[in-house]
C-alpha positions as YAML, in Angstrom:
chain: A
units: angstrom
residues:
- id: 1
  name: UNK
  ca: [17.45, 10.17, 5.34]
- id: 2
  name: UNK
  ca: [16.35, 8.20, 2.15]
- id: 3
  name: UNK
  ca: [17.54, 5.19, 0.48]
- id: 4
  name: UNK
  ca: [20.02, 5.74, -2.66]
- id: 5
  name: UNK
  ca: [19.72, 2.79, -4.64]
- id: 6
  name: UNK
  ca: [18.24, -0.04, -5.12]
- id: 7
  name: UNK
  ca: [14.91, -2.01, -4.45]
- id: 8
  name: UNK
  ca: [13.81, 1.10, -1.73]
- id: 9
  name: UNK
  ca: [15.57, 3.82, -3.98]
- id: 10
  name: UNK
  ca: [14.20, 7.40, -3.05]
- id: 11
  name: UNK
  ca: [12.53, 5.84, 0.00]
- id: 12
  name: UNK
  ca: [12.57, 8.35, 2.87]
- id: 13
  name: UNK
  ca: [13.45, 6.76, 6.33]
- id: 14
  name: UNK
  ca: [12.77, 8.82, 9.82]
- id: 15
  name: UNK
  ca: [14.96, 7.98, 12.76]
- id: 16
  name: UNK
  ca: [15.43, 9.85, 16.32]
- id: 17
  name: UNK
  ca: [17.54, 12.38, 16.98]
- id: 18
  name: UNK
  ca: [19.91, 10.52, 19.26]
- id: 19
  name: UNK
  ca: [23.18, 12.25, 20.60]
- id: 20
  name: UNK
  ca: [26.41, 11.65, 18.52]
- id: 21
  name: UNK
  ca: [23.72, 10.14, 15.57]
- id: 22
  name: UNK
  ca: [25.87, 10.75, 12.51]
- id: 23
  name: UNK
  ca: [23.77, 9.65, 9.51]
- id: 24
  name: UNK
  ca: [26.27, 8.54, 6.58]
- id: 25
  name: UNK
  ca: [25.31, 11.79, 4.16]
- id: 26
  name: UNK
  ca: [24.25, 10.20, 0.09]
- id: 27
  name: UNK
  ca: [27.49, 11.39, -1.09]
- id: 28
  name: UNK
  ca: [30.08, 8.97, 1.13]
- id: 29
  name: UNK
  ca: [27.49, 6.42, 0.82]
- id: 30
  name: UNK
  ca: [27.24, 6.44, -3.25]
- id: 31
  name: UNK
  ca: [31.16, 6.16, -2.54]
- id: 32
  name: UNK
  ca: [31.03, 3.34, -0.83]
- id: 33
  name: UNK
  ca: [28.37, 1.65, -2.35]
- id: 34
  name: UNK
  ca: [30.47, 2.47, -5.83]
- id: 35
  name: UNK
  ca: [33.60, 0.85, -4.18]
- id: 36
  name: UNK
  ca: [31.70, -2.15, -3.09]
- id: 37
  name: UNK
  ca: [30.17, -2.50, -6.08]
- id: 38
  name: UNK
  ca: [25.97, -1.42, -6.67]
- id: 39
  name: UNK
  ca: [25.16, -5.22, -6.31]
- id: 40
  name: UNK
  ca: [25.36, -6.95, -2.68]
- id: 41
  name: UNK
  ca: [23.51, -9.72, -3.93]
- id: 42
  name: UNK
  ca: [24.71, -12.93, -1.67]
- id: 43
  name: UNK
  ca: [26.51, -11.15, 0.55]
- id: 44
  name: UNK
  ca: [25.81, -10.48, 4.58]
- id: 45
  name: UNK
  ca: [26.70, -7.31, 6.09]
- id: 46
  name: UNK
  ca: [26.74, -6.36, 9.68]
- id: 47
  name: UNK
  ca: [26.49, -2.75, 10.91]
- id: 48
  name: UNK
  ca: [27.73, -2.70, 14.11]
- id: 49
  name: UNK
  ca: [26.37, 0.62, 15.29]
- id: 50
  name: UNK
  ca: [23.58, 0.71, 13.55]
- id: 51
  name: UNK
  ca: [22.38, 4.49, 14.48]
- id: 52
  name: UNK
  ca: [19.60, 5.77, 11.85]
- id: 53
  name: UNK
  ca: [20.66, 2.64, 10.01]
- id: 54
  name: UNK
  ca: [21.57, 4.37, 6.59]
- id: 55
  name: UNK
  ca: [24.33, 1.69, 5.53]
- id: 56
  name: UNK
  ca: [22.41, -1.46, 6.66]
- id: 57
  name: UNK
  ca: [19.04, -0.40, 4.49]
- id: 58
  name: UNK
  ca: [21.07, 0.60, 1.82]
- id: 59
  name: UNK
  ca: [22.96, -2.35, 1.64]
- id: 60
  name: UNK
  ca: [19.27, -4.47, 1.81]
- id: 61
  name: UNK
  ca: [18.26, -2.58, -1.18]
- id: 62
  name: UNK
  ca: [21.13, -3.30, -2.59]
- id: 63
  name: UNK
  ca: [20.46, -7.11, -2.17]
- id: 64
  name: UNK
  ca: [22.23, -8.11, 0.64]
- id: 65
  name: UNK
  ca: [21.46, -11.77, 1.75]
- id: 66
  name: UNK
  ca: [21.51, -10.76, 5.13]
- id: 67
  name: UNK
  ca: [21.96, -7.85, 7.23]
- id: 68
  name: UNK
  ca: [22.06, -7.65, 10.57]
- id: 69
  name: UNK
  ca: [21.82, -3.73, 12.32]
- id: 70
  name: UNK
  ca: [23.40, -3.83, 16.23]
- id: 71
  name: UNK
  ca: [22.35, -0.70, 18.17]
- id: 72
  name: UNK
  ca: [22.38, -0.40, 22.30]
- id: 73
  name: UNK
  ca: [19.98, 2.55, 22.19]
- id: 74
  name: UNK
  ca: [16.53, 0.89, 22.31]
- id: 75
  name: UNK
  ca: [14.89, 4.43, 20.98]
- id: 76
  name: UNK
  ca: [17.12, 3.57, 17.74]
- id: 77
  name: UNK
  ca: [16.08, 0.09, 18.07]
- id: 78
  name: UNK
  ca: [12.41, 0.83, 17.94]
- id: 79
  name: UNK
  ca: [12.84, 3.32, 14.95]
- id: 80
  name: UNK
  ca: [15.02, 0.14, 13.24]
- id: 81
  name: UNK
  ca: [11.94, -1.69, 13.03]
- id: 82
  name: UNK
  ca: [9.80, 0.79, 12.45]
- id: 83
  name: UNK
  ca: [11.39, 1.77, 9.18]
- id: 84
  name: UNK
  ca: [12.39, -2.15, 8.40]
- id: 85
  name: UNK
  ca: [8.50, -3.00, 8.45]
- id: 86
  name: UNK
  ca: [7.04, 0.41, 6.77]
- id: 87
  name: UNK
  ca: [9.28, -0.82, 3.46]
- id: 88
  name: UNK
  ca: [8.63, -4.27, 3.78]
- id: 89
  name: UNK
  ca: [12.45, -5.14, 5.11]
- id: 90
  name: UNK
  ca: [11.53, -6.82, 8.60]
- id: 91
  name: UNK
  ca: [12.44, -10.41, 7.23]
- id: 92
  name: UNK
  ca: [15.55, -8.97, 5.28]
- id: 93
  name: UNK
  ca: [16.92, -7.51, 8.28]
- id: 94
  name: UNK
  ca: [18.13, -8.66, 11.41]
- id: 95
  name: UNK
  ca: [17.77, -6.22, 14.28]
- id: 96
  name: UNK
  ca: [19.62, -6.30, 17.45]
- id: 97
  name: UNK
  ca: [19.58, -4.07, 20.80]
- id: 98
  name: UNK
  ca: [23.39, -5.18, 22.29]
- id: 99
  name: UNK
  ca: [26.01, -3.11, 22.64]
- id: 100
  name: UNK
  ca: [28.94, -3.67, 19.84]
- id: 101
  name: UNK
  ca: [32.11, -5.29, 21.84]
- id: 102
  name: UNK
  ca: [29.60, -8.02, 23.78]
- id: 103
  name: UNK
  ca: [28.02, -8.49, 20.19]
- id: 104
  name: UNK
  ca: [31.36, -9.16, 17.93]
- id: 105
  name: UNK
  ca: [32.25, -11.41, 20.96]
- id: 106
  name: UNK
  ca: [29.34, -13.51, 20.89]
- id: 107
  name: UNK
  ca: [28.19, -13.65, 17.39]
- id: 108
  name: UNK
  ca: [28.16, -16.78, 15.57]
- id: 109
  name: UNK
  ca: [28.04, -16.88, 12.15]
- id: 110
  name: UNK
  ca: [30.61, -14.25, 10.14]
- id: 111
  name: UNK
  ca: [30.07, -11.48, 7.38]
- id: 112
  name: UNK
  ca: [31.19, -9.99, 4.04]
- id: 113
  name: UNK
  ca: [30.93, -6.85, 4.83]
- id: 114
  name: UNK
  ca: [31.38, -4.93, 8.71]
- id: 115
  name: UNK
  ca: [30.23, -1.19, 8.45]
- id: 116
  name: UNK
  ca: [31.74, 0.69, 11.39]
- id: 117
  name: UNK
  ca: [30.24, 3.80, 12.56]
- id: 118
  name: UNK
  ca: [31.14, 4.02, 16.03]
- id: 119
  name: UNK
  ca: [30.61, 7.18, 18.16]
- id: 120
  name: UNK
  ca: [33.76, 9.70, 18.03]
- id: 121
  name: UNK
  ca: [36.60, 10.09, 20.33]
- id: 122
  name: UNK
  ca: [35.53, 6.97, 22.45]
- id: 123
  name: UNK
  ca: [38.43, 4.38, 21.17]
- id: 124
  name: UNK
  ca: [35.78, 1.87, 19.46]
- id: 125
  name: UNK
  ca: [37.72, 0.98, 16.42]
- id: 126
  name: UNK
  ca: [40.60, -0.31, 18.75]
- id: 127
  name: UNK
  ca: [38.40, -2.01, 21.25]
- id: 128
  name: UNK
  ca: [36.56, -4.31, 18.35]
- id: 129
  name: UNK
  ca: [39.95, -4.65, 16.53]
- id: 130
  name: UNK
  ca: [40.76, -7.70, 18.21]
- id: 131
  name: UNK
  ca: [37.19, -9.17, 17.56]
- id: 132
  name: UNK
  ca: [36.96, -8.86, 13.92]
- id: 133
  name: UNK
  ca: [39.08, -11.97, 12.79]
- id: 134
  name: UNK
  ca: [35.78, -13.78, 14.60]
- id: 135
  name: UNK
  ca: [33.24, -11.97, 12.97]
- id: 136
  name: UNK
  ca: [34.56, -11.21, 9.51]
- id: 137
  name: UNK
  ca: [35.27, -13.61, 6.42]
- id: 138
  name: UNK
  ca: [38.90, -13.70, 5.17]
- id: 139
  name: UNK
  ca: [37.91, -12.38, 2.31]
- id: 140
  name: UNK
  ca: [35.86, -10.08, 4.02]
- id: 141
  name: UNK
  ca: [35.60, -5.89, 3.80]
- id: 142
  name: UNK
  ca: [35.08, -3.11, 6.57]
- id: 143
  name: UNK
  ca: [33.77, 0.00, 6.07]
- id: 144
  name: UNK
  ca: [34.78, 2.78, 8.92]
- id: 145
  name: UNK
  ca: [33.82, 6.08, 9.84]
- id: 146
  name: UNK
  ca: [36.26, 8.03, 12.00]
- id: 147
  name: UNK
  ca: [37.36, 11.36, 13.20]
- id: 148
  name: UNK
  ca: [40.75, 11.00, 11.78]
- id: 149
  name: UNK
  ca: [42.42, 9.09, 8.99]
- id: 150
  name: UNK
  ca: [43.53, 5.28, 9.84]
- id: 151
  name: UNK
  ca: [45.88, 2.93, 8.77]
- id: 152
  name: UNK
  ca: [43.78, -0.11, 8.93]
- id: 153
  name: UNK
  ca: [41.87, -2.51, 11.83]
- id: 154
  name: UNK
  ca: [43.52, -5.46, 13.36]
- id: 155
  name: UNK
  ca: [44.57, -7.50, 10.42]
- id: 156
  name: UNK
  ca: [42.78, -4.91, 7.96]
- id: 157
  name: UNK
  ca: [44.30, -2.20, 5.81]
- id: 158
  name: UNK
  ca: [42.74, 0.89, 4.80]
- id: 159
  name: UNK
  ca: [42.60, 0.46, 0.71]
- id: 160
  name: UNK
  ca: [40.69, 3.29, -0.09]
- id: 161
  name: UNK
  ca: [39.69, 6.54, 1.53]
- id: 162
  name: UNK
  ca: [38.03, 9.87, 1.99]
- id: 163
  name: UNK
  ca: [37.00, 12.96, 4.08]
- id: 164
  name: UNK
  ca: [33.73, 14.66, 3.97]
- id: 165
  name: UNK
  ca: [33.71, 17.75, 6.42]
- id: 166
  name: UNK
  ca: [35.15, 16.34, 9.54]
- id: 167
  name: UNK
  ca: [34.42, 12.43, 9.15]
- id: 168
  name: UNK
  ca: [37.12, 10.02, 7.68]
- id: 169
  name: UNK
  ca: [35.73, 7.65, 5.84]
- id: 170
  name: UNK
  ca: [37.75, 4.35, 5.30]
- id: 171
  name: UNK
  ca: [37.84, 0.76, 2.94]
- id: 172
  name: UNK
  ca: [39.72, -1.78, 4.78]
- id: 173
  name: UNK
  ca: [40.80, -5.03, 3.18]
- id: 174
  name: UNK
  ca: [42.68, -7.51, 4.92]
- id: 175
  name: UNK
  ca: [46.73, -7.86, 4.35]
- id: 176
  name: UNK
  ca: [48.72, -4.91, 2.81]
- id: 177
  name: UNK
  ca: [47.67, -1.29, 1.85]
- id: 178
  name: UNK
  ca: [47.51, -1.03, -1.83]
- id: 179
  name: UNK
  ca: [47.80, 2.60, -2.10]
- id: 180
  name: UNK
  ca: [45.05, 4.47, -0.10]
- id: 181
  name: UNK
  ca: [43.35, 6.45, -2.02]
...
């Protein structure tokens, strides 16, 4: 996987092959980063299910403030921090080994941006739901990955979306739907 813009543009990451390990492909991610906007600076971003960590170091060389990358697999974890220290990232980046739903419940600080990449066909958007008013600023954004199209998350409403092959890719902002693309 590489690194699409930013400070580590062009940088090639390695990860583990890791069942269910759905790397966001450059496309959805220039997408998203293009919705966000190119420049994170000042803003903290949690990825929740980290996996090969595409959205997390992308959002770092993007200037992120802060990112923190949660993954339960410690394989992933290890491969995290391998690729956070071979560009230099390893104070930039906050890794964690929990899984998701104890994380969101325990976390103590909140974030701009939530990426959401959960595993398929396992009911984690609905699970976390409840947890994101806890974890996520007011004014705050999620990014989700699913294997269907969604209405929103909790309090969150899907703003803007897409499909690439068989992943539904979603921008949630809180309150009402302003026509989905």
């Amino acid at each position: 996987m590489r690194i699409i813009g930013g400070e580590w543009r062009r940088r090639v990451l390695r990860f583990p092959d890791s069942p269910g390990l759905r790397p966001t492909p450059d496309r959805v991610r220039e997408t998203l980063f293009n919705w966000l906007g190119n420049d994170l600076s000042g803003l903290s971003c949690l990825d929740l299910f980290a996996g090969s960590g595409a959205l997390g170091f992308e959002a770092a060389s993007r200037g992120a403030a802060r990112v923190t990358l949660v993954d339960s697999s410690p394989k992933v974890v290890a491969a995290l921090e391998l690729n956070a220290r071979t560009l230099g990232m390893a104070g930039r980046l906050e890794i964690v080994r929990s899984d998701a739903v104890r994380f969101a419940a325990s976390a103590r600080s909140r974030f701009d941006v939530l990426f959401l990449d959960p595993p398929f066909n396992a009911g984690w958007i609905e699970r976390l739901a409840t947890n994101v008013p806890a974890i996520l600023a007011a004014d705050g954004v999620i990014y989700v990955e699913a294997e269907r199209a969604l209405d929103g998350c909790g309090d969150w409403r899907t703003v803007r979306r897409g499909r690439a092959g068989q992943v539904y890719y979603h921008l949630m902002r809180r309150g009402e739907a302003d026509g989905a693309e």
